[in-house]
C-alpha positions in Angstrom: -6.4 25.3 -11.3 -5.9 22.8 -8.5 -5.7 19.3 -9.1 -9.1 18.4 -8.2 -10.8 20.3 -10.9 -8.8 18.5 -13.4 -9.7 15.2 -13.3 -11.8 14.6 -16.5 -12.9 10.5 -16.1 -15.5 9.0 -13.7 -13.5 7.1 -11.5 -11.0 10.1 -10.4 -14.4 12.8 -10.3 -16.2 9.8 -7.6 -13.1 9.6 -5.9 -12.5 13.4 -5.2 -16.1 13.8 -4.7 -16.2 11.0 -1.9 -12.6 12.5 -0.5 -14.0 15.6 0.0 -17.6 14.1 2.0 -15.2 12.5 4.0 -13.3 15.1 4.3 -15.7 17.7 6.0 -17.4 15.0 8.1 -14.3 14.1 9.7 -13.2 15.1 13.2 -9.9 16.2 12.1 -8.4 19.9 12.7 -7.7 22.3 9.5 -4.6 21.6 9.5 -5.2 17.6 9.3 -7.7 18.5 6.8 -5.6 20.4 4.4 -2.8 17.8 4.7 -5.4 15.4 3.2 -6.2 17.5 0.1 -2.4 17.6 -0.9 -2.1 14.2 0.2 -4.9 13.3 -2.3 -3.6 15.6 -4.8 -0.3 14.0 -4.7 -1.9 10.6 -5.7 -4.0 12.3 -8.8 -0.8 13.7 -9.8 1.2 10.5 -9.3 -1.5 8.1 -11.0 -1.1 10.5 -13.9 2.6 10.4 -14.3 3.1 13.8 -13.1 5.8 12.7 -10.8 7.5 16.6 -10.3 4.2 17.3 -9.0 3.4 14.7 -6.9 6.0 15.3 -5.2 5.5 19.5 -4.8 2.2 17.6 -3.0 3.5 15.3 -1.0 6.1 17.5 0.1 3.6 20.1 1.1 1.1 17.4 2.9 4.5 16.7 5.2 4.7 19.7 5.9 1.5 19.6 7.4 0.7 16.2 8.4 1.8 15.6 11.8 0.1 11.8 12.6 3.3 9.3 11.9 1.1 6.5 10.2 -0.2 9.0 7.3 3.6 10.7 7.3 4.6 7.3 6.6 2.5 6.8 3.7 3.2 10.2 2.0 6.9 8.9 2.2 5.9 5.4 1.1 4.4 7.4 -2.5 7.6 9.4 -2.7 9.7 6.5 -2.4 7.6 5.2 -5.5 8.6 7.3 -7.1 11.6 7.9 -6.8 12.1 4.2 -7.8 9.9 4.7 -10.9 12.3 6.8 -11.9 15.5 4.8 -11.4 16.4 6.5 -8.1 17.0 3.9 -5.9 19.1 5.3 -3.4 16.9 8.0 -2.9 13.5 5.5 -3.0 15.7 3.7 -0.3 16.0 7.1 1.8 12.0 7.8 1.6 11.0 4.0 2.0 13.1 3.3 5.2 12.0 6.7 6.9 8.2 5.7 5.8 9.1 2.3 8.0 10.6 4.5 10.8 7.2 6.3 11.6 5.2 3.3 10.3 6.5 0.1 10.8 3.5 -1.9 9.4 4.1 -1.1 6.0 5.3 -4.2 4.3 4.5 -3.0 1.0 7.7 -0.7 1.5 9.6 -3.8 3.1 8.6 -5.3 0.1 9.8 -2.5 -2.3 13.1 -1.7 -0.2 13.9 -5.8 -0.3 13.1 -5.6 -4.5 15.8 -2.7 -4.9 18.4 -4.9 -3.1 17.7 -7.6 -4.6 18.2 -5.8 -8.4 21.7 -4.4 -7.1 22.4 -7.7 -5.9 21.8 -8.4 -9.4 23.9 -5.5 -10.6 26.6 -6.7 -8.5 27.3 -10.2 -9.5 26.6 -9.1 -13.2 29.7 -6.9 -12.9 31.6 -10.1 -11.5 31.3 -8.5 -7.7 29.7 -12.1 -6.1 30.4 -11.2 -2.3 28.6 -8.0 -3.0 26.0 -10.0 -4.8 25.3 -11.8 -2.5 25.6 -9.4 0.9 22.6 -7.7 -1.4 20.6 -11.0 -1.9 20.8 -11.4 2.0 19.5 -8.1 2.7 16.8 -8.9 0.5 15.9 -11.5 2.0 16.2 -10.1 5.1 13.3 -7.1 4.5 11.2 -9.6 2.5 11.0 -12.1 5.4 9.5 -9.1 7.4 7.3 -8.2 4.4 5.9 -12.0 4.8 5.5 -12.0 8.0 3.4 -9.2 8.2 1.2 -10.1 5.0 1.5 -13.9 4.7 -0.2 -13.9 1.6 1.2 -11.8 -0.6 4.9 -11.4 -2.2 4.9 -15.4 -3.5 7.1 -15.0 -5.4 9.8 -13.7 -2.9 8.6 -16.6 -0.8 9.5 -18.5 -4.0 13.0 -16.6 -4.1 13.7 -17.2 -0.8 13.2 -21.3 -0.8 15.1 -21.8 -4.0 17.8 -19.9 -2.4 18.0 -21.6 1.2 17.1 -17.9 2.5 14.0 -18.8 4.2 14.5 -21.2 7.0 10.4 -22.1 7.4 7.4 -22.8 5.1 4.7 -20.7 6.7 4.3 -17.3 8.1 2.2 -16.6 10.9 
């Protein structure tokens, strides 16, 4: 049974029944098309905590998808989660190729700059401070370029980054 015919609550049934409206109205080839309805199966599967097959999804919708923005985004999700699952080098691998064919993703800056900053974490915990703080900088390094593309979000990084003399200026333009 595909995973469209399986979602049982409101919310998930409007949102496949809009997806697929959308879907046939919009001037996208097949192949675009069927891209989409793994793409969206992917996220059913994923919001579910059916991670294994998410990813079969995603996986399949990249093998399809050929427009770099929406590749990005399928990589973005797989990056989640393999992070949700304690994966962080492979997150890492999936959020900096989602950057690679979409640089305006600062949600995965964000999430790539979170990951360094927890092993920067790791490191000092384990009495490693140089490596502590090489982390910490790279941090700070991918959530300056999270800021800057979405000002108002990620405070509390901007908070992290002021306490820790990492952010040279107050505002982001």
């Amino acid at each position: 049974m595909p995973r469209t015919q399986k979602n049982d609550n409101f919310v998930d049934k409007s949102f496949t029944v809009m997806a697929d409206l959308i879907l046939k109205i919009l001037p996208a080839n097949r192949k675009a098309k069927e891209a989409f309805v793994y793409y969206r199966d992917g996220m059913s599967a994923q919001a579910e905590g059916e991670y294994a097959e998410a990813l079969e999804y995603y996986e399949e919708a990249l093998t399809l998808e050929e427009d770099p923005n929406d590749r990005g985004y399928i990589l973005y999700n797989m990056g989640l989660i393999y992070a949700s699952n304690g994966d962080h080098e492979k997150a890492l691998e999936f959020y900096h190729q989602a950057i690679e064919l979409n640089p305006r993703l600062p949600q995965a800056l964000n999430n790539i700059a979170v990951i360094y900053h927890y092993q920067g974490e790791k490191a000092k915990e384990a009495g490693d401070n140089d490596a502590g703080e090489a982390l910490f900088d790279k941090a700070a390094d991918y959530w300056i370029r999270a800021i800057r593309m979405a000002p108002n979000n990620y405070i509390e990084a901007q908070n992290w980054l002021k306490t820790t003399g990492r952010m040279q200026i107050d505002v982001f333009f």
